[in-house]
VODREN-451692 format. One record per residue: residue in one letter; residue number from 1; x, y, z of N, C-alpha, C in turn. Coordinates in pm, 1 decimal, decimal comma. Layout:
+----+-----+----------+----------+----------+----------+----------+----------+----------+----------+----------+
| aa |   i |      npx |      npy |      npz |     capx |     capy |     capz |      cpx |      cpy |      cpz |
+----+-----+----------+----------+----------+----------+----------+----------+----------+----------+----------+
|  A | NUM |        X |        Y |        Z |        X |        Y |        Z |        X |        Y |        Z |
...
+----+-----+----------+----------+----------+----------+----------+----------+----------+----------+----------+
REM end
This chain:
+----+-----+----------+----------+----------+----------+----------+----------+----------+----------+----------+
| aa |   i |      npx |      npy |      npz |     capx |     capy |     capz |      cpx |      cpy |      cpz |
+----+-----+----------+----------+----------+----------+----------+----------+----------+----------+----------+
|  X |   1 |  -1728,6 |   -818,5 |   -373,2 |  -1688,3 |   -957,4 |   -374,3 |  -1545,1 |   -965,1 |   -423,8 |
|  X |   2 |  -1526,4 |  -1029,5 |   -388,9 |  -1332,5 |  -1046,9 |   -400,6 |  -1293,1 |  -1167,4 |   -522,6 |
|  X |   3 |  -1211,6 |  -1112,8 |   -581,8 |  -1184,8 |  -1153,3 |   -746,5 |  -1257,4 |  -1124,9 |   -841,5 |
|  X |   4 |  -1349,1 |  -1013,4 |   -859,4 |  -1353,5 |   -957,8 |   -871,2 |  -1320,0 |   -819,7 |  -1010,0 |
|  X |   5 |  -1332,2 |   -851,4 |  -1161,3 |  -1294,4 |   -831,2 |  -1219,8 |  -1367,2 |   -697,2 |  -1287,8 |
|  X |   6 |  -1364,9 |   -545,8 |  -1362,0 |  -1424,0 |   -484,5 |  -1437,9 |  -1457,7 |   -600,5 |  -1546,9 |
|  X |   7 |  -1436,7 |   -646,7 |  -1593,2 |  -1427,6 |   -750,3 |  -1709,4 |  -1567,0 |   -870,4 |  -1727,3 |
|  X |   8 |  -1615,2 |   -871,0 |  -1552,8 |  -1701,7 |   -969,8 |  -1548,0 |  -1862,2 |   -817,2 |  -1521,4 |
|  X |   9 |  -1834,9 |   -735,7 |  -1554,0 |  -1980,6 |   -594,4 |  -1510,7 |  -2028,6 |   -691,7 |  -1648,5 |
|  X |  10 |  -2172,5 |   -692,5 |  -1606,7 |  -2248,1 |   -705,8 |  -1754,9 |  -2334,6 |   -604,8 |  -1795,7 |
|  X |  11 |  -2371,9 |   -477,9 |  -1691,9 |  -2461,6 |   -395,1 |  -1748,1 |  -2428,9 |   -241,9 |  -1637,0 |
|  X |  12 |  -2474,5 |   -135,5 |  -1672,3 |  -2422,3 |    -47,2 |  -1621,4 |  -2585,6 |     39,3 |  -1629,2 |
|  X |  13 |  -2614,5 |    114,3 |  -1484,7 |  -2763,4 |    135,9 |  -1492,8 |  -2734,3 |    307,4 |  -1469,3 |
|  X |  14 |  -2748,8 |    392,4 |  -1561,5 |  -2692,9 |    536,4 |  -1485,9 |  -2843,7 |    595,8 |  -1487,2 |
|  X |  15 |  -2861,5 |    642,1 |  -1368,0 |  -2954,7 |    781,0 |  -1359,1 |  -2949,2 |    915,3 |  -1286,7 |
|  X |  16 |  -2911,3 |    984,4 |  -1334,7 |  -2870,7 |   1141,2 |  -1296,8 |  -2757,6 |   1086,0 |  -1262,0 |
|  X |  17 |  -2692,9 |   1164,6 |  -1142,5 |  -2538,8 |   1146,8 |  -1028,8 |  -2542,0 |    996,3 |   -982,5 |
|  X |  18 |  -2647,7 |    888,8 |   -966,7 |  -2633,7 |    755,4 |   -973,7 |  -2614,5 |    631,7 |  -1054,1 |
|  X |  19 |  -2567,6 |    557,1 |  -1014,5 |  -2553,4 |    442,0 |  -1094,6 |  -2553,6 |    315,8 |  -1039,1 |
|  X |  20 |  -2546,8 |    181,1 |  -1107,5 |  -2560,6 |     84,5 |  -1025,5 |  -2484,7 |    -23,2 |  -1147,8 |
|  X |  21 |  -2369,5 |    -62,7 |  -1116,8 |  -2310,1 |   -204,0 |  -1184,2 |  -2384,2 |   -325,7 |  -1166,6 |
|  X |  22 |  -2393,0 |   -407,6 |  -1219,9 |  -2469,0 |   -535,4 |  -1240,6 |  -2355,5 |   -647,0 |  -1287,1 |
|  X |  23 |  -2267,5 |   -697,1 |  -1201,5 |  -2149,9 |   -820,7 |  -1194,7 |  -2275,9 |  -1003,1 |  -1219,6 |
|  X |  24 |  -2187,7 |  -1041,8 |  -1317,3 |  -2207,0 |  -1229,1 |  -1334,8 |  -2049,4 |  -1271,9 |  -1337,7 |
|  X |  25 |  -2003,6 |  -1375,7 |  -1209,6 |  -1893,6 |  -1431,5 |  -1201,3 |  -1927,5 |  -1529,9 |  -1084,2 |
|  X |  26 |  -1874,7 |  -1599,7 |  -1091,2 |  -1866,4 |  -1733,3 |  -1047,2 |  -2009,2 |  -1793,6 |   -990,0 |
|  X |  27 |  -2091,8 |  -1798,8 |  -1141,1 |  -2225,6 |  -1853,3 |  -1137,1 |  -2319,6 |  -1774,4 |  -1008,2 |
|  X |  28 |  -2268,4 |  -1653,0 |  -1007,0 |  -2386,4 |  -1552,7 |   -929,9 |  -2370,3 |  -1416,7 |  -1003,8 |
|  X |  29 |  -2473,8 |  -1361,2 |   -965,7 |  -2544,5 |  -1224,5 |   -976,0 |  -2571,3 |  -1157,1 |   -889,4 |
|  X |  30 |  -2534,8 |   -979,0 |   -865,7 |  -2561,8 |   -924,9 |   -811,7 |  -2544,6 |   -778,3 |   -843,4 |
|  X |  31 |  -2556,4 |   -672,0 |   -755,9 |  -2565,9 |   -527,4 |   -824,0 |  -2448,4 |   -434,3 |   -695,7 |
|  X |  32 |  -2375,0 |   -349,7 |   -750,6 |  -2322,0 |   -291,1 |   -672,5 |  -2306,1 |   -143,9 |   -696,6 |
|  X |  33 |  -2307,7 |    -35,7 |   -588,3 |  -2352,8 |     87,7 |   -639,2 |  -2199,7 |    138,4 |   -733,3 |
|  X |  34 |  -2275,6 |    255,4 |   -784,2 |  -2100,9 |    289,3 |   -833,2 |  -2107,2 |    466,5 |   -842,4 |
|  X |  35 |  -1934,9 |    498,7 |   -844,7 |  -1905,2 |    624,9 |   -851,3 |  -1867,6 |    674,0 |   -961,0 |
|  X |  36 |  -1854,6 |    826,9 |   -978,2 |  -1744,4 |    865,7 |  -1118,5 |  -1608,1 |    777,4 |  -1091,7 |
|  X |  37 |  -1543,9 |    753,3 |  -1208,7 |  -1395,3 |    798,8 |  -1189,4 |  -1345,3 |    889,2 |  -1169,2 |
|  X |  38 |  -1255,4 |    910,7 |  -1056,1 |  -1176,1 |   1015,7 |  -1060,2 |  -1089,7 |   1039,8 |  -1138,9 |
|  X |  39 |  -1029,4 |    934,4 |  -1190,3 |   -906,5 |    961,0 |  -1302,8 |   -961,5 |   1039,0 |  -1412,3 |
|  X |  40 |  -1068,9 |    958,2 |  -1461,0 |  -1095,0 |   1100,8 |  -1611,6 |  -1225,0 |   1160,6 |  -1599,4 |
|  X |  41 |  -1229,9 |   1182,4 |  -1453,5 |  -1415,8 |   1237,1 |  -1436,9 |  -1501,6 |   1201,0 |  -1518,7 |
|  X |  42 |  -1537,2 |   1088,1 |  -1532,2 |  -1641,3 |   1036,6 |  -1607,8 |  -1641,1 |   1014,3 |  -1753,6 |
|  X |  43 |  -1503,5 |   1060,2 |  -1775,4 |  -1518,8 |   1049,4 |  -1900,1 |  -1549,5 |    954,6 |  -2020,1 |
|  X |  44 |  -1425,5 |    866,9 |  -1917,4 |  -1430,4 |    693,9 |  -1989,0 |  -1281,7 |    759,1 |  -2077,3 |
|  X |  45 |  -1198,0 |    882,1 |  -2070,5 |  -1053,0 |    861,6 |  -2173,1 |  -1028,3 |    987,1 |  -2079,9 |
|  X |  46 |   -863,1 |    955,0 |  -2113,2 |   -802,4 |   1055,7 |  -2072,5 |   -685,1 |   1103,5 |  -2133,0 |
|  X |  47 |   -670,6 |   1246,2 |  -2111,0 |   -563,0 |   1319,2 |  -2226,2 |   -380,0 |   1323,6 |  -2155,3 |
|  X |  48 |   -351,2 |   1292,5 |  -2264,0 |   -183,7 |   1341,7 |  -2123,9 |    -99,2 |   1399,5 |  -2256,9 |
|  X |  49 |      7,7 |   1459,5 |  -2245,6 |     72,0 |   1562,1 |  -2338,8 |    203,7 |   1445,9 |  -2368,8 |
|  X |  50 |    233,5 |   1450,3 |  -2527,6 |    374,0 |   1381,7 |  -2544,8 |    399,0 |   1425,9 |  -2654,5 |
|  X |  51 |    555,4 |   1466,8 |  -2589,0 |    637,2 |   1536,9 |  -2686,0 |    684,5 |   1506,0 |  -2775,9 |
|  X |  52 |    701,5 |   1567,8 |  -2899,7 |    737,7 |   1529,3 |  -3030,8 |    854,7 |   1585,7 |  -3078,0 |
|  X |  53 |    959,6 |   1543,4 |  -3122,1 |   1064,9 |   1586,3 |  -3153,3 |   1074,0 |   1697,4 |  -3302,4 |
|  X |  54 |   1128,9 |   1794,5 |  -3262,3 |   1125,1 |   1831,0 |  -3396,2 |   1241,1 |   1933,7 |  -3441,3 |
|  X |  55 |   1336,0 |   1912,2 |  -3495,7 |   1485,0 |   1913,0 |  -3497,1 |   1491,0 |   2087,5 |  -3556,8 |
|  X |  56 |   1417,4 |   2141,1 |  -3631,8 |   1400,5 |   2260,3 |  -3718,2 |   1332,6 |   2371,8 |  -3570,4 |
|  X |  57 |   1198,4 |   2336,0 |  -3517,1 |   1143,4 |   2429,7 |  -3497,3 |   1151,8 |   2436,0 |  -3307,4 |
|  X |  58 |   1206,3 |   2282,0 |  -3287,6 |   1212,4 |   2283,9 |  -3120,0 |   1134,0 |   2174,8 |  -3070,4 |
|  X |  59 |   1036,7 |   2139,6 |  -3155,0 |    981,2 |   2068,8 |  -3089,0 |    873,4 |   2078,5 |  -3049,6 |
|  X |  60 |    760,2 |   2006,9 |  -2980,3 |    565,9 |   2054,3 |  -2923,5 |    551,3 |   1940,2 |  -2882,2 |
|  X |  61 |    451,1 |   1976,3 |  -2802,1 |    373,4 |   1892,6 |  -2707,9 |    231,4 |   1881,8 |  -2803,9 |
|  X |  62 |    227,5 |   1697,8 |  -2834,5 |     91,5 |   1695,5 |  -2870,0 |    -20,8 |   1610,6 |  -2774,3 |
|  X |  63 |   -139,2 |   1644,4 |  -2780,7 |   -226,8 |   1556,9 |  -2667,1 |   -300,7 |   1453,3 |  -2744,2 |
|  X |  64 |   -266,7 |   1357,2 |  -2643,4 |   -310,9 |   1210,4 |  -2677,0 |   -350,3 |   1129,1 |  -2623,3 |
|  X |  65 |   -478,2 |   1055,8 |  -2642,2 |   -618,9 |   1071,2 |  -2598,7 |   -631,3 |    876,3 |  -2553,1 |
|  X |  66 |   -608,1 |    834,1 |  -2461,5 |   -618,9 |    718,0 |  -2453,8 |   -711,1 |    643,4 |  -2375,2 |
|  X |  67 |   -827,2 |    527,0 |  -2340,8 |   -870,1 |    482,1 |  -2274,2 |   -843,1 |    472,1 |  -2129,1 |
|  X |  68 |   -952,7 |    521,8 |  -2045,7 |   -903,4 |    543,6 |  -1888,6 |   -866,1 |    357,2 |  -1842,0 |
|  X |  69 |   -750,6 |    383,1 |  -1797,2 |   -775,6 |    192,9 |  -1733,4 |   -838,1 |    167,0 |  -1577,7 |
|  X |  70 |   -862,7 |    244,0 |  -1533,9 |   -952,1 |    249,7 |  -1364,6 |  -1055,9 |    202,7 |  -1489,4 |
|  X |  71 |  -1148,1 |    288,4 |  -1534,1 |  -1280,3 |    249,9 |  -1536,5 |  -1327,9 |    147,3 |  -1661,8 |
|  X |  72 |  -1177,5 |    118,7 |  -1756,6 |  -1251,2 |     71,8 |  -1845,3 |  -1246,2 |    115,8 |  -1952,9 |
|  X |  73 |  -1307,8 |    236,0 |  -1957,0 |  -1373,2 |    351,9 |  -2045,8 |  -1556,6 |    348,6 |  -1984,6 |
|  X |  74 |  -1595,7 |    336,8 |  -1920,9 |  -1743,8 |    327,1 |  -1834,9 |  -1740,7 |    462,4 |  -1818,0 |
|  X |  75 |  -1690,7 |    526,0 |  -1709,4 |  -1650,4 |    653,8 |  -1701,5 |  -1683,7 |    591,8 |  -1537,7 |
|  X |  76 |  -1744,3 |    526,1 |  -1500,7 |  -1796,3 |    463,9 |  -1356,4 |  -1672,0 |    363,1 |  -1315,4 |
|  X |  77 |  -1654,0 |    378,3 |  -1149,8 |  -1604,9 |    260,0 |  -1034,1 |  -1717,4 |    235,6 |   -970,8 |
|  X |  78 |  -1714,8 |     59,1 |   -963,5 |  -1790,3 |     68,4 |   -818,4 |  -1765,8 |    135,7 |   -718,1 |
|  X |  79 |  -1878,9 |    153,6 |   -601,1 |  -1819,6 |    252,2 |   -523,5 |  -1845,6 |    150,2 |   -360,1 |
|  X |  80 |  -1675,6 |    129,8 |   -325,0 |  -1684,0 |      1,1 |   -240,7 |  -1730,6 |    109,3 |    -93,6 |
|  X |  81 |  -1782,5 |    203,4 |    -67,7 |  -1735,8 |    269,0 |     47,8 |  -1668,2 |    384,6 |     96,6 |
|  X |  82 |  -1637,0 |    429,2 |    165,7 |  -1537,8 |    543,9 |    198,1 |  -1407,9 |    512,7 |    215,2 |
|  X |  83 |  -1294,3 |    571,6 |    133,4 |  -1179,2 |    448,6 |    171,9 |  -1122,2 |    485,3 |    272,2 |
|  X |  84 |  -1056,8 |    387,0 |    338,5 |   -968,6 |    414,8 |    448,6 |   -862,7 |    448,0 |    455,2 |
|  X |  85 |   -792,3 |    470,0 |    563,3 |   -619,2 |    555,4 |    557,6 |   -554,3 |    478,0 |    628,9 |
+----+-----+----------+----------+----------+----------+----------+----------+----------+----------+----------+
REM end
């Protein structure tokens, strides 16, 4: 359904490799299947490296751990289909 928000999921149904979102927005209800994320494979966070300055020894890369924004943090997308090209 179109407009459409992560924000409006009210329940998330996982069993094994399946799942099923459960959306309330604009005074309806309904269920739509869903996939991993690809961005953080399911994780619901994802890591990315940022560098830290450090004037004595050179410097390092530390990893830092932030909420995936595709899914939320769910670790799930709905899954609209096969996408197209």
């Amino acid at each position: 359904m179109a407009g459409v928000q992560m924000s409006d999921i009210r329940s998330l149904y996982i069993k094994g490799d399946t799942a099923v979102f459960t959306f309330h927005a604009h005074g309806q209800k309904w269920e739509e299947p869903a996939k991993k994320c690809s961005t953080c494979h399911g994780n619901g966070e994802v890591t990315a490296e940022k560098a830290v300055v450090d004037y004595v020894n050179g410097g390092f890369l530390n990893d830092s751990i932030a909420t995936c924004e595709d899914c939320d943090s769910y670790g799930w997308v709905p899954d609209y289909g096969p996408e197209e090209e």
